[in-house]
Backbone as CSV, one residue per row, in Angstrom:
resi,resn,N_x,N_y,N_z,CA_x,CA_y,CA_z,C_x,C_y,C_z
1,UNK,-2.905,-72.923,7.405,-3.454,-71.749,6.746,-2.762,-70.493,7.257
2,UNK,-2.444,-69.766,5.980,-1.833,-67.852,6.902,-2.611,-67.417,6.216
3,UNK,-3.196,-66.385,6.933,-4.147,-65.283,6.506,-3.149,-63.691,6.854
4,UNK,-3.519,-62.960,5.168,-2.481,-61.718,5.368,-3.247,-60.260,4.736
5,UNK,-2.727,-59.710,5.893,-3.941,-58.249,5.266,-2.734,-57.123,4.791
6,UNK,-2.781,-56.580,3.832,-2.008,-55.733,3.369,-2.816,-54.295,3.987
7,UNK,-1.926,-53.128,3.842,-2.262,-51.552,4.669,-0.902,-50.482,3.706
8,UNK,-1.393,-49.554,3.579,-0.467,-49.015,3.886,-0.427,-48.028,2.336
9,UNK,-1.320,-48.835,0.976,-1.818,-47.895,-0.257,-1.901,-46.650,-0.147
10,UNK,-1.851,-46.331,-1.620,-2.720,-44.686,-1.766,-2.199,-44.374,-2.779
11,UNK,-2.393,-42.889,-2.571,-2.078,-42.419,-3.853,-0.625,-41.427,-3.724
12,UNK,0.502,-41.271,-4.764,1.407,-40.634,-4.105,2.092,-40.054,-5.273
13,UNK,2.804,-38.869,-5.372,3.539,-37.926,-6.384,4.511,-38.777,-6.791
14,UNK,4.946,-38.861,-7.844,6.474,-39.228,-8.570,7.436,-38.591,-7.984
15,UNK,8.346,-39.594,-7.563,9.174,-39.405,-6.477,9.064,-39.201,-5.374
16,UNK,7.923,-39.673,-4.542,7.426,-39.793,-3.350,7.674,-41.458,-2.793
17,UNK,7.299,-41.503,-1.578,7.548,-42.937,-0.769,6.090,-43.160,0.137
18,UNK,5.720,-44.524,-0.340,5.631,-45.430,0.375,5.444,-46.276,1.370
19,UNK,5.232,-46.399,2.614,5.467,-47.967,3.542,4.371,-48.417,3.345
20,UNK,4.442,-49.778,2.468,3.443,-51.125,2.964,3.191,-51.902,4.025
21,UNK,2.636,-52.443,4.428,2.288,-53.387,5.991,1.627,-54.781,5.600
22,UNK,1.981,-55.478,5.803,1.349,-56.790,5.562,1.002,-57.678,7.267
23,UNK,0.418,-57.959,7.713,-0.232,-58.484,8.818,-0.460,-59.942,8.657
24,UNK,0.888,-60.828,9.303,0.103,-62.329,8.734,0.249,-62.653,10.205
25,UNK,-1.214,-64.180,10.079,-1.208,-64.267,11.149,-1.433,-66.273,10.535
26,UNK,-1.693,-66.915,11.429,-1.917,-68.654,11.549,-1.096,-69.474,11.305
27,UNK,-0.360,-69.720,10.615,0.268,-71.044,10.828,1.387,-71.061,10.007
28,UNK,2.379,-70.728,9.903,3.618,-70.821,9.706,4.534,-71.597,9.402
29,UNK,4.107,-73.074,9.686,4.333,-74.610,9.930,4.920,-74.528,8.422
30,UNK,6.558,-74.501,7.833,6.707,-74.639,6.817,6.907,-73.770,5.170
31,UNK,6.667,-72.530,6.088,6.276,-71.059,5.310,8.223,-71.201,5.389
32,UNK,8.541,-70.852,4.179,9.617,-70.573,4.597,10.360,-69.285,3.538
33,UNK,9.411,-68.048,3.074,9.393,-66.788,2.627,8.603,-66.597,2.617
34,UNK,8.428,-64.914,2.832,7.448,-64.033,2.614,7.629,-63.132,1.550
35,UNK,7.083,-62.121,0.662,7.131,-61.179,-0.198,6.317,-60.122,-0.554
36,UNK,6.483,-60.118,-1.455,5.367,-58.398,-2.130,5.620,-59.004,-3.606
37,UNK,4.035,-59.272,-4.059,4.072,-59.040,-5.623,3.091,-57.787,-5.801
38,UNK,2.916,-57.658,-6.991,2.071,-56.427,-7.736,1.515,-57.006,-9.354
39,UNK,0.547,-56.484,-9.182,-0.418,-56.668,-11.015,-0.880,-55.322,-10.881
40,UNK,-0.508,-54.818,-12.012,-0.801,-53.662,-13.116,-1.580,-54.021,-13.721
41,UNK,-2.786,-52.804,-14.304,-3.879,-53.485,-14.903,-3.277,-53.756,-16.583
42,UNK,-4.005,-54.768,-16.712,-3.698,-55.436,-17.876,-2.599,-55.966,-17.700
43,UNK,-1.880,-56.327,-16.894,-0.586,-57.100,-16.737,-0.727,-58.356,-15.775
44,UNK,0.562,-59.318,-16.270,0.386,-60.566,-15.141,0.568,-59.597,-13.945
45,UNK,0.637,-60.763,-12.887,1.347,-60.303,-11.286,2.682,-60.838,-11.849
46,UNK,3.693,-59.998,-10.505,4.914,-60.194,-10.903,5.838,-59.648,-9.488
47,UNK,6.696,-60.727,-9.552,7.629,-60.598,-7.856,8.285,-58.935,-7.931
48,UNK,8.054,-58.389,-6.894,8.450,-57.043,-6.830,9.695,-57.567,-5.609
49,UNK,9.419,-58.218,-4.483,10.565,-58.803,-3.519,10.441,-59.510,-2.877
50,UNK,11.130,-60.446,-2.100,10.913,-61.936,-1.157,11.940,-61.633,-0.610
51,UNK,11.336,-62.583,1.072,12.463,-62.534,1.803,12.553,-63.926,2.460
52,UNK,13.544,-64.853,2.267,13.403,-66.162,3.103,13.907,-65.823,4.885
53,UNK,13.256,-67.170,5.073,13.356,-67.256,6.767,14.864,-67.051,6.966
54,UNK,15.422,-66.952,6.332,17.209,-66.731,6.677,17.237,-65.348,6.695
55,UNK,16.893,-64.366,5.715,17.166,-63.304,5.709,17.607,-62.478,4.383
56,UNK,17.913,-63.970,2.962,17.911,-63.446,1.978,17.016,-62.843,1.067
57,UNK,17.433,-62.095,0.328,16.074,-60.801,-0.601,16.278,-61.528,-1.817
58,UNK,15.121,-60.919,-2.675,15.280,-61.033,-3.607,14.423,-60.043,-4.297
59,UNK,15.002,-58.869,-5.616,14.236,-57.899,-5.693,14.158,-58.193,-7.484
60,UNK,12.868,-57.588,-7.975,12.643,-57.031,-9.107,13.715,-55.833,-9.802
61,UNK,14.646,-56.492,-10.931,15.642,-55.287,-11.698,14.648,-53.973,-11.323
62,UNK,13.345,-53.844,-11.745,12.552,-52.721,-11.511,12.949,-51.810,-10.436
63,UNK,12.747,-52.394,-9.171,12.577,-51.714,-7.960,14.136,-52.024,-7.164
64,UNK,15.156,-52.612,-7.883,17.039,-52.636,-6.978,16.897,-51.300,-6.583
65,UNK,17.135,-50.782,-5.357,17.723,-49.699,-5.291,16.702,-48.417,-4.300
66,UNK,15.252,-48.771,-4.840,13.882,-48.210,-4.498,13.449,-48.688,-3.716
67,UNK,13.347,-49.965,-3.604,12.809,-50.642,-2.535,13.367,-51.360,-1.703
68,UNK,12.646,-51.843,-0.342,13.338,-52.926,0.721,12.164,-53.123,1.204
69,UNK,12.211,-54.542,1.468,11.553,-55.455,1.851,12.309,-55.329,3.432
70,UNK,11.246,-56.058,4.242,11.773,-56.384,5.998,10.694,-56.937,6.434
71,UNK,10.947,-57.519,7.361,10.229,-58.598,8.304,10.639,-58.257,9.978
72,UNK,9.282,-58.212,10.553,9.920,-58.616,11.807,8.749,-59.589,12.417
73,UNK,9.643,-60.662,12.658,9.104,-62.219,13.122,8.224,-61.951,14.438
74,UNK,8.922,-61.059,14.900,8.297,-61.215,16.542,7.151,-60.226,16.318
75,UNK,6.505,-59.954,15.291,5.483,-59.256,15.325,4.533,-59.863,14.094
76,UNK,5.239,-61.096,13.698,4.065,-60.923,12.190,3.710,-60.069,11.094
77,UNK,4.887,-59.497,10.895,4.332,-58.668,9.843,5.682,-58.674,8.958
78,UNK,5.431,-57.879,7.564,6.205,-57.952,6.491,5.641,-56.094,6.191
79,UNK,7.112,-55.513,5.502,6.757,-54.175,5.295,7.636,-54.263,3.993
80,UNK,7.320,-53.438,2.933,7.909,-52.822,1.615,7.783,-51.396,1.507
81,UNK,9.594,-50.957,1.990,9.758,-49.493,1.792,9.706,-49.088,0.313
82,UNK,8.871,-48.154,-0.517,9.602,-47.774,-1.778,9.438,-46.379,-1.779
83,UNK,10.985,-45.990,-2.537,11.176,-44.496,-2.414,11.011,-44.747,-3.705
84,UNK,11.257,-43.354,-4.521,10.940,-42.625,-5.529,10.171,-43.488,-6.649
85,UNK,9.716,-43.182,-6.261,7.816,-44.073,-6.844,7.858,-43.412,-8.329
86,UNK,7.359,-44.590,-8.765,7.941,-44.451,-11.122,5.840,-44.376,-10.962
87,UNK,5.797,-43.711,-11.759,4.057,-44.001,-12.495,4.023,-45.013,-12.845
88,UNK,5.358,-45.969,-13.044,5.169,-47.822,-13.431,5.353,-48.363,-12.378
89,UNK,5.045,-47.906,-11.431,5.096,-48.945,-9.779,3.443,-48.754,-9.574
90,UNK,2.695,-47.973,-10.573,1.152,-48.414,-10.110,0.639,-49.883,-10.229
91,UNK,0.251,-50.098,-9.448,0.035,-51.074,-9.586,-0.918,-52.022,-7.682
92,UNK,-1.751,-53.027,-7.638,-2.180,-53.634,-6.879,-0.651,-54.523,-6.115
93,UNK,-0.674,-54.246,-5.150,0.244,-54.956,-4.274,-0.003,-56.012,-3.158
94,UNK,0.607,-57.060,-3.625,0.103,-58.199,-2.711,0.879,-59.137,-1.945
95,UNK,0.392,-58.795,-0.947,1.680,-60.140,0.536,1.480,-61.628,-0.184
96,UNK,2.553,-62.282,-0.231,2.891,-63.547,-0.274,3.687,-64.301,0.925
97,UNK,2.909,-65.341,1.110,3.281,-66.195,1.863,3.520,-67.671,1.474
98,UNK,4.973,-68.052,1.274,5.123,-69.196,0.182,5.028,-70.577,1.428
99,UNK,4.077,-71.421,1.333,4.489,-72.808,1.944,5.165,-73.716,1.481
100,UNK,6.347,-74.330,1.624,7.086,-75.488,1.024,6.498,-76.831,0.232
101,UNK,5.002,-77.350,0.518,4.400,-77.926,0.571,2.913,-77.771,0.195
102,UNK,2.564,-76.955,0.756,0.910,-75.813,-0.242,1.023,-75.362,-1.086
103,UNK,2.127,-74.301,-1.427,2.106,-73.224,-1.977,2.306,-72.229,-1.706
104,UNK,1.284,-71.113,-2.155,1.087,-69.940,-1.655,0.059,-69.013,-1.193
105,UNK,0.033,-68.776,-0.078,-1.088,-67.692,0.402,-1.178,-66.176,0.149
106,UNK,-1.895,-65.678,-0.454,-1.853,-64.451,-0.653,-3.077,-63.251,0.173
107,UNK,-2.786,-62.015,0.249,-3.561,-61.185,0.550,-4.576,-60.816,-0.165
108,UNK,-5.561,-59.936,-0.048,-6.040,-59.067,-0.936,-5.782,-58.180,-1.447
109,UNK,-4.548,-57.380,-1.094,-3.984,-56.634,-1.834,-4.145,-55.363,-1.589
110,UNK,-3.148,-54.482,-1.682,-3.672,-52.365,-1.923,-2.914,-51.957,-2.944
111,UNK,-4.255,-51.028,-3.557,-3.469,-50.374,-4.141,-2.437,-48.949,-3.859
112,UNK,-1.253,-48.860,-4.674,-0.873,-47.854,-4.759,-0.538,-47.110,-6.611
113,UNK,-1.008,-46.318,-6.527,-1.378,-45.066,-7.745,-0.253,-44.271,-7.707
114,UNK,0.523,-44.048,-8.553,1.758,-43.077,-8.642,1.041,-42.028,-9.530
115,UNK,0.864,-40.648,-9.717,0.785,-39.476,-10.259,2.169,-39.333,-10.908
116,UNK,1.879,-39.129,-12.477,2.722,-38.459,-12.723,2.815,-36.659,-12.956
């Protein structure tokens, strides 16, 4: 089991930034990426970025350029920088934790609200 608390929401001007925090903690055994999705209301969820245990990304055409994903292992946690924040980056944001074998664990999520 990983249990993951997301931090780091709010509300923020168009063209403003960002830092998310994700806090995972238990068992790791097999996890082999972490990420950030987001659901917009009335919309599916949808991969905003992942990062495997190697170190490769993987980002949403949306957010190339705006965002970065990072990890640091020796602390448990996962962070998503995004600069210049679109009124279409509102949206609920949520830590993923993919198991090879389970699946996936997710957070509860924060929101962040872009003003236009």
């Amino acid at each position: 089991q990983v249990q993951l608390v997301e931090s780091g929401g709010g509300l923020v001007q168009t063209g403003g930034s960002l830092r998310l925090s994700c806090a995972a903690s238990g068992s790791f055994f097999r996890v082999n990426a972490m990420g950030w999705y987001r659901q917009a209301p009335g919309k599916q969820r949808e991969l905003v970025a992942t990062m495997t245990n190697g170190g490769s990304t993987n980002y949403a055409d949306s957010v190339k350029g705006r965002f970065t994903i990072s990890r640091d292992n020796m602390k448990n946690m996962v962070y998503l920088q995004m600069n210049s924040l679109k009124p279409e980056d509102t949206a609920v944001y949520y830590c993923n934790a993919h198991n090879m074998d389970w699946g996936d664990y997710w957070g509860k999520g924060t929101l962040v609200t872009v003003s236009s």
